[in-house]
FIDOBA-932702 format. One line per field, with one value per residue (C-alpha): x, y, z; residue number from 1. Coordinates in steps of 0.1 Angstrom, whole numbers, plus 5000, padded with zeros to 4 digits. Last residue first. Example, Ala and Ser with C-alpha at 12.3 -4.5 7.8 and 13.67 -1.06 7.14 Angstrom:
residues 2
c1 = c(5137 / 5123)
c2 = c(4989 / 4955)
c3 = c(5071 / 5078)
nr = c(2 / 1)
end
This chain:
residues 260
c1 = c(5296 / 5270 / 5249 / 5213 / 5195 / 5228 / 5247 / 5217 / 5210 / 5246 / 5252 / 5218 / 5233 / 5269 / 5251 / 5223 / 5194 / 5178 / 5176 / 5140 / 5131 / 5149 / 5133 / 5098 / 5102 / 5117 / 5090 / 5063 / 5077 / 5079 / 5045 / 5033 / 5050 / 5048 / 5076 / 5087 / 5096 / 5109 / 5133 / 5153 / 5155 / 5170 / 5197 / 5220 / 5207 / 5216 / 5187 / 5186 / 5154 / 5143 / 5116 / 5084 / 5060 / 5034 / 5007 / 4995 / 4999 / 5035 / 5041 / 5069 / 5103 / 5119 / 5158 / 5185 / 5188 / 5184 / 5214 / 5238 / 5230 / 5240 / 5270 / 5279 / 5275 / 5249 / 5246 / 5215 / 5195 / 5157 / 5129 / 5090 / 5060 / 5026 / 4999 / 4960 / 4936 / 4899 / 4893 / 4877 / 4884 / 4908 / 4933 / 4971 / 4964 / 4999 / 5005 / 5020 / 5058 / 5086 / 5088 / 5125 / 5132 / 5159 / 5143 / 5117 / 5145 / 5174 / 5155 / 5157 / 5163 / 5147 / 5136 / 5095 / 5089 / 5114 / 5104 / 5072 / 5073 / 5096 / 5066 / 5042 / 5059 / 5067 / 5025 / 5022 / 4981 / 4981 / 4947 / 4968 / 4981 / 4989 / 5020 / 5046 / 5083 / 5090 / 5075 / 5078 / 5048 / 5046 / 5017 / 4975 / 4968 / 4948 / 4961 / 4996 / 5023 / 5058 / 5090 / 5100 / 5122 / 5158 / 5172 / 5213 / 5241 / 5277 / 5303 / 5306 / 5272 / 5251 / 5210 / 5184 / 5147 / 5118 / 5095 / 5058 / 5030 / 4997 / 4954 / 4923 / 4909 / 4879 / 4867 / 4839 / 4814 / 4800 / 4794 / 4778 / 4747 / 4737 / 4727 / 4755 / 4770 / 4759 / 4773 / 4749 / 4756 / 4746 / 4779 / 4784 / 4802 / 4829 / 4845 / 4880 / 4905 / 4886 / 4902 / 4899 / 4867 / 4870 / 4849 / 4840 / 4820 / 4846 / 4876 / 4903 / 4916 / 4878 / 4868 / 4830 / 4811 / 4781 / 4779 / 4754 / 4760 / 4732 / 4725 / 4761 / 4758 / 4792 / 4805 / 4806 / 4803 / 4839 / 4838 / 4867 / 4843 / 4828 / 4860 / 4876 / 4843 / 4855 / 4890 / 4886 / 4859 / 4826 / 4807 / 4815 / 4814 / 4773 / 4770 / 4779 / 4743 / 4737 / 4765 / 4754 / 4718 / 4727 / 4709 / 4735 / 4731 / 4742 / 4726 / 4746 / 4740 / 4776 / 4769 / 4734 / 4730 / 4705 / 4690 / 4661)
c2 = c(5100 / 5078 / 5098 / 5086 / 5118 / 5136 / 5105 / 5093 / 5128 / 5130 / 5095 / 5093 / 5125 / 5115 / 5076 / 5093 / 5068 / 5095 / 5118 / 5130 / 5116 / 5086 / 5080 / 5085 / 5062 / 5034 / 5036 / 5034 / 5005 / 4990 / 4997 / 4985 / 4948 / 4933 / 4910 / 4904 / 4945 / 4953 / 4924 / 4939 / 4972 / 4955 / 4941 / 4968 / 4975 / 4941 / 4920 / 4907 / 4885 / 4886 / 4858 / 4862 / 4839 / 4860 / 4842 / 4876 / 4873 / 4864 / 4894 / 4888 / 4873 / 4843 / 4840 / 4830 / 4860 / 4889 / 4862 / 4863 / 4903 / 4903 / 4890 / 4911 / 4940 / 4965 / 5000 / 5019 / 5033 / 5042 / 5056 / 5061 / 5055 / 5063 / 5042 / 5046 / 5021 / 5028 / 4995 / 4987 / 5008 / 5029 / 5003 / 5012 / 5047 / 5060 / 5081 / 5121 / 5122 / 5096 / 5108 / 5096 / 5075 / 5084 / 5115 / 5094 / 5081 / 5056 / 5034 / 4994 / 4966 / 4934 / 4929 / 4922 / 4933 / 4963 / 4976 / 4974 / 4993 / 5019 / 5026 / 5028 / 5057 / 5070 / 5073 / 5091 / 5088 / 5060 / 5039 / 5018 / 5018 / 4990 / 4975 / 4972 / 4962 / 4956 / 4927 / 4895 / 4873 / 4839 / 4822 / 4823 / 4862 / 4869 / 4840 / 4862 / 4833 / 4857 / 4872 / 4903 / 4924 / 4944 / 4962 / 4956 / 4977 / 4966 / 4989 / 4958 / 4955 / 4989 / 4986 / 4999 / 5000 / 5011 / 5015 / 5005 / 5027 / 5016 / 5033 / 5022 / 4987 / 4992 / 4969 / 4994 / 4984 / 5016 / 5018 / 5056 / 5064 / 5086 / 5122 / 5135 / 5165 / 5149 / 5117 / 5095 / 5074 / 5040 / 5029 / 4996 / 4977 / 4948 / 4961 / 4953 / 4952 / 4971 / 4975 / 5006 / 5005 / 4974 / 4944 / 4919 / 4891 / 4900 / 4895 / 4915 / 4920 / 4923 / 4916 / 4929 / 4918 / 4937 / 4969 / 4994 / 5031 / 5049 / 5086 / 5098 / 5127 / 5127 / 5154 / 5189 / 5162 / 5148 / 5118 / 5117 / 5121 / 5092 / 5072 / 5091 / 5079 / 5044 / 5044 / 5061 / 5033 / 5046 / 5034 / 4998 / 5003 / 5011 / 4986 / 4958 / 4940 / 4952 / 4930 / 4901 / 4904 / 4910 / 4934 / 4963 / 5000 / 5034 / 5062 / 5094 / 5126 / 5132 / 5094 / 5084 / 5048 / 5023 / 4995 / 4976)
c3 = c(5069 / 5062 / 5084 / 5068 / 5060 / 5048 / 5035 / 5019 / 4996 / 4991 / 4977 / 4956 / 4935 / 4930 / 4922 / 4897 / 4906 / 4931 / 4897 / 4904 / 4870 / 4878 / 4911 / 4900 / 4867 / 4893 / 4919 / 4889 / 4881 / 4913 / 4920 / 4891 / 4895 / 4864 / 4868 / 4835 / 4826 / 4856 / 4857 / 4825 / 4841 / 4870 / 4855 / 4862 / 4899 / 4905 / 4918 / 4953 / 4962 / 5001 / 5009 / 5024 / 5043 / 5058 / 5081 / 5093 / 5129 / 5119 / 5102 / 5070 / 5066 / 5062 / 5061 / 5036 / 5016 / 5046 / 5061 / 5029 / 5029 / 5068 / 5062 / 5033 / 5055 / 5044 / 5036 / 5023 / 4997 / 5005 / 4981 / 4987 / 4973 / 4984 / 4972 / 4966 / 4970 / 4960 / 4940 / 4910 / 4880 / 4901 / 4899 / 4903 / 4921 / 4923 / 4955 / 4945 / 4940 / 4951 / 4990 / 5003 / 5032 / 5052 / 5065 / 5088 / 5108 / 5114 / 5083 / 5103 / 5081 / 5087 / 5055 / 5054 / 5091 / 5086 / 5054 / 5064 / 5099 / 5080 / 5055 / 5081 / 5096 / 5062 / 5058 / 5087 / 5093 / 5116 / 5112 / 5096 / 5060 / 5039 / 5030 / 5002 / 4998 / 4963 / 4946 / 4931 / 4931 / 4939 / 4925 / 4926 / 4912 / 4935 / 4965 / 4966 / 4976 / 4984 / 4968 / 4982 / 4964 / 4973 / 4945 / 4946 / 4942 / 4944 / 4969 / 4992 / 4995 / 4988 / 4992 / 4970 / 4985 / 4966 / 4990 / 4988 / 5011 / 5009 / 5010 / 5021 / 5012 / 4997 / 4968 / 4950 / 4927 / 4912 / 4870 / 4872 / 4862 / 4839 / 4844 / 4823 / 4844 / 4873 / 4871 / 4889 / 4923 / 4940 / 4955 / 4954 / 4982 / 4991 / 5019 / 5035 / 5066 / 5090 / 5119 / 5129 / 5136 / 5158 / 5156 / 5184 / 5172 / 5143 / 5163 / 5148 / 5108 / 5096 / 5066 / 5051 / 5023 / 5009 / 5016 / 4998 / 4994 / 4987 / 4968 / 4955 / 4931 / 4918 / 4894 / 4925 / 4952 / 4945 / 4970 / 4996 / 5026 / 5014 / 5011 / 5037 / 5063 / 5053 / 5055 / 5092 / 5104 / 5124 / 5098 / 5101 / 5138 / 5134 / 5101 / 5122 / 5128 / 5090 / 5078 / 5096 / 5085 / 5046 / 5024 / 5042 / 5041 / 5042 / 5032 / 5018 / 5033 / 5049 / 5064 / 5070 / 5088 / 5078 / 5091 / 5069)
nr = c(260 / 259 / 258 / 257 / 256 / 255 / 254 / 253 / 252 / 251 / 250 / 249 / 248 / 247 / 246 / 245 / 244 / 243 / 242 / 241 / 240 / 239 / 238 / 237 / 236 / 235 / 234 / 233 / 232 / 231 / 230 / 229 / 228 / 227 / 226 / 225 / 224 / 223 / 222 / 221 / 220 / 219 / 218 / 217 / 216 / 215 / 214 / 213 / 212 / 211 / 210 / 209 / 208 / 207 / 206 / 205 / 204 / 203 / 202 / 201 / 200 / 199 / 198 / 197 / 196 / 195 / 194 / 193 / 192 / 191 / 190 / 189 / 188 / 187 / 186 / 185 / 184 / 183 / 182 / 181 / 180 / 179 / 178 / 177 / 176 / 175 / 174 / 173 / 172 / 171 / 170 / 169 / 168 / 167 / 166 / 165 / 164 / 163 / 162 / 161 / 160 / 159 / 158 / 157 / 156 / 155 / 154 / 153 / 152 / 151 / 150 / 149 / 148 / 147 / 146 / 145 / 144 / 143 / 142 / 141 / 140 / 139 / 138 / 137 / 136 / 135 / 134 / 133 / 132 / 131 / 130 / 129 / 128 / 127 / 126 / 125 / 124 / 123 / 122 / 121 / 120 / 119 / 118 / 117 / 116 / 115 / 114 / 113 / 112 / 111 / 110 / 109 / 108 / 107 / 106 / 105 / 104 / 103 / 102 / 101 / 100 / 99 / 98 / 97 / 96 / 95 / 94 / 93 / 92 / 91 / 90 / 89 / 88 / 87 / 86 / 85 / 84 / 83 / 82 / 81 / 80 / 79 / 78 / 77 / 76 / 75 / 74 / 73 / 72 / 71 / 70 / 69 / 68 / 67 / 66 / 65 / 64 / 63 / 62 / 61 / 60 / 59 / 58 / 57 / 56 / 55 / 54 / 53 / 52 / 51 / 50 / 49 / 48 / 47 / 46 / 45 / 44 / 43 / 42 / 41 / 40 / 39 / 38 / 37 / 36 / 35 / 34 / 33 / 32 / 31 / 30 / 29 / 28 / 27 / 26 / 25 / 24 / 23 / 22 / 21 / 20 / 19 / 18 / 17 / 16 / 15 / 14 / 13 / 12 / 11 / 10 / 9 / 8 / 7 / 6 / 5 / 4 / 3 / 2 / 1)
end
């Protein structure tokens, strides 16, 4: 059996294909910060064993840094108890969601996605979320995801707003943690009445998305029935920061966005 030995921990596959790739697997950036990641002082990690692997390239031809996902376990005790540790892992590396506000005619309006997500088998409703690259600038990834999913373009890195430290919405199984961020802008009514009527999303990724306007005063209510956690958390951030507050919001836009 192949292994590979990353910051002491060995690294290995049961499966044939899996083991073939295991040199460029562990070449990969969300990889090594998964391991690098670990807390060494509670966590005794000893093996790491993969199990499934997606690529987003070729995979007769894989790319480190494109590694979609892993499906592993992590063989590991908890050193202050001895025991060990439950350690299925779903890595997908980390996501930036923005929680994007725009102004129509003096009316506000939250600006969703709506799209099929296969998980959870229906359309989901969502605010604007994708994952990270092998670029490290999470607001740089932010403004390539607003504008593939909305067709807006953010005039700089300023516009958009940090909301806190990333949210980690499911640390039970998955390592994903996502940055937040928040963005209010102008647009002309005719370009809202096309943002509703066209299709978004990354062709090469067979993304279908539609644009869903909700009024900033009903969208309290829309929280609550669409379970988005992102969202949710995007909206407690914002509040407590006082980004919501319209004297407060306008000033912080104007200055970043040149409203003036």
């Amino acid at each position: 059996m192949t292994s590979v030995s990353i910051y002491g921990i060995n690294v290995f596959s049961n499966d044939d294909n899996i083991t073939a790739q295991l040199p460029t697997i562990v070449k990969a950036p969300k990889l090594l910060d998964f391991l690098y990641g670990l807390d060494r002082n509670i966590i005794h990690a000893k093996e790491l064993r993969i199990d499934g692997v997606k690529w987003f390239c070729d995979p007769s031809s894989p790319d480190p840094n494109k590694l979609g996902f892993l499906y592993m376990e992590l063989i590991a005790t908890d050193k202050r108890t001895k025991l060990t540790i439950p350690g299925v892992v779903f890595l997908r590396g980390n996501a930036v969601a923005v929680y994007l506000r725009v102004v129509v005619e003096n009316k506000k309006y939250v600006v969703l996605t709506r799209q099929l997500r296969a998980p959870v088998g229906t359309l989901v409703d969502e605010i604007p979320a994708g994952m990270m690259d092998a670029s490290t600038c999470f607001a740089g990834v932010a403004m390539k995801e607003i504008y593939e999913e909305t067709g807006l373009v953010a005039p700089n890195l300023n516009c958009l707003i940090p909301l806190g430290q990333p949210i980690i919405p499911s640390a039970g199984g998955c390592d994903e943690q996502i940055q937040l961020f928040f963005w209010e802008t102008r647009v002309k009514p005719e370009v809202a009445e096309k943002m509703i009527k066209k299709i978004f999303g990354a062709v090469n990724e067979n993304e279908t998305i539609q644009l869903v306007f909700v009024p900033v005063e009903e969208y309290e209510d829309k929280l609550v029935t669409m379970g988005d956690v992102k969202a949710i958390c995007a909206h407690q951030f914002a509040t407590q920061m006082g980004l919501l507050n319209d004297t407060t919001c306008i000033v912080k836009v104007k200055k970043c966005c040149g409203w003036f």
